[in-house]
C-alpha positions in Angstrom: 108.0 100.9 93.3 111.7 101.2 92.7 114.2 98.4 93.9 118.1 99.1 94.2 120.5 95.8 93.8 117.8 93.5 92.1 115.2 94.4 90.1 111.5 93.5 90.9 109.4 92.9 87.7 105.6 92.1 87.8 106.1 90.3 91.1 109.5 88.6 90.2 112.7 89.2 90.8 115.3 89.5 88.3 119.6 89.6 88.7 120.8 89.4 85.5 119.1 86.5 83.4 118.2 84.7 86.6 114.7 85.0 88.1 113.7 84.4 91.8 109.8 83.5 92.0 108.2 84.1 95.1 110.4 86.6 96.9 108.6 90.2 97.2 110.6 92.9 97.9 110.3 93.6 101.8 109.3 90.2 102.1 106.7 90.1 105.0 108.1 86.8 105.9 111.6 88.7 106.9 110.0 92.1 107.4 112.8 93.1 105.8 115.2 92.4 108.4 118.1 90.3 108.0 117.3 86.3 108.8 120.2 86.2 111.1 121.1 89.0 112.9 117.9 90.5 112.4 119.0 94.5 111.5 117.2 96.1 108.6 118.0 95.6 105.2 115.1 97.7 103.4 115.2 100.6 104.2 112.2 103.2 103.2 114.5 106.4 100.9 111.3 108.2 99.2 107.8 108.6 99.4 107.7 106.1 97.2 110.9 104.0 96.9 112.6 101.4 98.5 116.3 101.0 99.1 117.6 97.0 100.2 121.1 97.1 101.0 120.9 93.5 102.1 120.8 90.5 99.6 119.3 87.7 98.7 121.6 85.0 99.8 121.2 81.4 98.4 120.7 78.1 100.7 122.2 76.0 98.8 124.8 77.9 96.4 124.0 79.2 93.0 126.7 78.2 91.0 129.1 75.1 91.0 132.0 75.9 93.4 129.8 78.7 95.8 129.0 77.3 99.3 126.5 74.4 99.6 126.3 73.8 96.2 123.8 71.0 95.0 124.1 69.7 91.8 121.1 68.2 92.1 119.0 70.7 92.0 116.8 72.0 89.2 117.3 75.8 88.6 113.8 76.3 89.5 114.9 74.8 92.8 117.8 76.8 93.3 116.3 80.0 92.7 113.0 79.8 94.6 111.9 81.0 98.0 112.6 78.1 99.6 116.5 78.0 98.3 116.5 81.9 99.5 117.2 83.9 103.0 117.0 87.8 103.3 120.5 88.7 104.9 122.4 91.9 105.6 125.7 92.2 103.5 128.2 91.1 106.9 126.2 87.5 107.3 125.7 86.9 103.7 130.0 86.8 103.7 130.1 85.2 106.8 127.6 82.1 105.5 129.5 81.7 102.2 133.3 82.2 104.2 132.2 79.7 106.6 130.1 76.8 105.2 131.0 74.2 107.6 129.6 75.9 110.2 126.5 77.2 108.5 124.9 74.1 106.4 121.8 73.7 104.4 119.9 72.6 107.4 121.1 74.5 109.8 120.1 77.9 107.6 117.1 76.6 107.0 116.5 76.2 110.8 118.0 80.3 110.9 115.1 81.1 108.7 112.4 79.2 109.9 112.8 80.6 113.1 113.1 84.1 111.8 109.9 83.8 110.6 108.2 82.7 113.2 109.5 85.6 115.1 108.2 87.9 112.8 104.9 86.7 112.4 104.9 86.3 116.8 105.8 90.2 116.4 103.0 90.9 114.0 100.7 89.0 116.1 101.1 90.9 119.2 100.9 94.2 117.6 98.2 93.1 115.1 96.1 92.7 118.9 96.5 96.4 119.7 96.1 97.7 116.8 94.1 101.1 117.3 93.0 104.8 115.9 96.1 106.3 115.7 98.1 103.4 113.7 95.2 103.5 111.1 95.2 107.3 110.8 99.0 107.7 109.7 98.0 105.2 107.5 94.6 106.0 105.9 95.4 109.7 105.8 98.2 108.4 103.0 95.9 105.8 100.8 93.0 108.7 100.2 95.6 110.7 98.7 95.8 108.0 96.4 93.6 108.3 93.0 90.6 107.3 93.4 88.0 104.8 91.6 85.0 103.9 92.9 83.8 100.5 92.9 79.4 99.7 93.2 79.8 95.5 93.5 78.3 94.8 96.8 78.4 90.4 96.4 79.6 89.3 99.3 81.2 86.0 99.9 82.8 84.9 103.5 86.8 85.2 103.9 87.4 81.4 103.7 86.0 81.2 100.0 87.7 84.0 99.2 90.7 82.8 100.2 90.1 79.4 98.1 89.1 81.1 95.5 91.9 83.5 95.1 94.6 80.2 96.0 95.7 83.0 99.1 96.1 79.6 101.5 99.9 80.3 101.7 99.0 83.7 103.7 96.0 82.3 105.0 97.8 82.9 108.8 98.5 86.6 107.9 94.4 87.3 106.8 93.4 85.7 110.2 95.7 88.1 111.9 94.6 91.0 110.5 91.1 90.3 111.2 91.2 90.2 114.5 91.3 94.0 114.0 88.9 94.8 110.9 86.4 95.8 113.0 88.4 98.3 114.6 89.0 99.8 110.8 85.1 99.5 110.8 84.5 101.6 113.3 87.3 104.0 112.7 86.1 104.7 109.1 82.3 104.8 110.1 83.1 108.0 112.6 85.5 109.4 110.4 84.1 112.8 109.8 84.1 112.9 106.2 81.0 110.9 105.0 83.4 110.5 101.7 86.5 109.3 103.3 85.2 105.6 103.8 84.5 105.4 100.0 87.7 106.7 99.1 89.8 104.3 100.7 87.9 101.3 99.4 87.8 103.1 95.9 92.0 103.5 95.8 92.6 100.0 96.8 90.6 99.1 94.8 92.1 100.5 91.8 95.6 99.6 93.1 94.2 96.2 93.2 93.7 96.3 89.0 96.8 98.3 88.6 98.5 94.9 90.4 96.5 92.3 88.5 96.9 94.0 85.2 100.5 94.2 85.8 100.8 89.8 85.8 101.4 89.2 89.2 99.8 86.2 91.0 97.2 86.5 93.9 99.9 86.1 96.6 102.5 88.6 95.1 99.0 91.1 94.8 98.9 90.3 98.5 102.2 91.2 99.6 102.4 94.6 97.2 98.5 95.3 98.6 100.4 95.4 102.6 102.8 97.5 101.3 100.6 100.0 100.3 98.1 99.9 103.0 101.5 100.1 105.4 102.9 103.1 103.5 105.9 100.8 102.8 106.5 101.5 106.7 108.9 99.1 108.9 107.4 99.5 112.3 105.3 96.7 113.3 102.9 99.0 114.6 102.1 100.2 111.2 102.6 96.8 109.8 100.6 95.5 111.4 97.7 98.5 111.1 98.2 98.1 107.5 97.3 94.3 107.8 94.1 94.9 109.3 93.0 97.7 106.6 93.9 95.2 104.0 92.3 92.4 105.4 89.1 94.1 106.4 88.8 95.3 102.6 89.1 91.7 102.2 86.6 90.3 104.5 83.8 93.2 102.4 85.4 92.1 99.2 87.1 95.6 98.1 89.9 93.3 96.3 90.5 90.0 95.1 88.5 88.1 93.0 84.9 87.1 94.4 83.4 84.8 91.7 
């Protein structure tokens, strides 16, 4: 996946020699909209690239004299997700032009409520997700190369979760099982007899390609959406590509279960 402005680097992001843990690219947090004014800041360019004109605008300021600046902080403080807010390029000048009237607190508060909108969003589509969603998106992942995987241990979603340390996105799995079934039943009367083992078989493989790569089990999460959503904006699709991911979660497809 390509990334324009900062660089994303086994699950990390680099801008110059500073890195930002935590922050994936479209952020499914922010949706990839802006935490204020809410327009869109990654945008989709090629089948397989992403564009963010936004930026990644810090809480408290990065460097002695920017806005908010906390000499208190460690730089693993001032560079994590907590000390970061996805913003469009007109609010990220407006924050640091203005920073009596937007403090730590109250952008904090900005994206807090952001991303409980988002995940409100998510939830109410993630309820009606049907057929159609999951046929623009399946139709792309068994393009994708396939490898077949025979392991059929099962072990239930919340041990899974533990066991994988996926309790951060804990709320995003339960979401998307609320419609797993309905990718059960979709890929059981799918015509092709193959087309069931293919999907599981490509995410499957993407899921090694990910882990060999160094990222961590959340970061594996995130870049796991964005393939089962065809790096798509729409909450539809977002949310039809949460349920695919989280039922090959719930019959352990990918992620670690033992």
């Amino acid at each position: 996946m390509r990334i324009y402005v900062t660089i994303l680097c086994k699950g990390r992001w680099y801008c110059g020699q500073k890195k930002y843990t935590g922050f994936n690219c479209k952020n499914a947090n922010s949706a990839g909209l802006c935490c204020i004014c809410k327009a869109q800041v990654v945008i989709q360019t090629t089948k397989d690239g992403l564009k963010q004109i936004g930026a990644m605008a810090h809480i408290a300021g990065e460097n002695a004299g920017s806005a908010r600046y906390d000499e208190e902080m460690t730089d693993e403080q001032r560079y994590s997700y907590d000390n970061l807010m996805l913003l469009c390029p007109n609010c990220h000048a407006t924050i640091d032009n203005a920073p009596e009237s937007y403090s730590v607190k109250a952008l904090k508060d900005h994206k807090q409520k952001h991303e409980a909108y988002i995940k409100a969003q998510l939830f109410q589509f993630a309820q009606s997700t049907s057929f159609a969603e999951l046929e623009v998106l399946l139709d792309y992942v068994v393009t994708s190369s396939s490898f077949i995987n025979e392991d059929l241990t099962l072990i239930t979603p919340k041990d899974k979760i533990h066991l994988n340390s996926l309790e951060s996105v804990s709320s995003y799995i339960e979401m998307g099982l609320l419609k797993s079934g309905t990718v059960a039943d979709y890929l059981n009367r799918h015509p092709d007899p193959r087309f069931s083992k293919t999907i599981k078989g490509n995410f499957t493989n993407k899921y090694i390609e990910l882990k060999d790569s160094g990222m961590d089990s959340k970061e594996i999460f995130f870049e796991l959406w964005d393939f089962a959503a065809n790096c798509n904006q729409d909450f539809a699709l977002r949310a039809a590509g949460l349920a695919i991911l989280t039922y090959l979660f719930e019959i352990c497809e990918v992620f670690e279960k033992c």
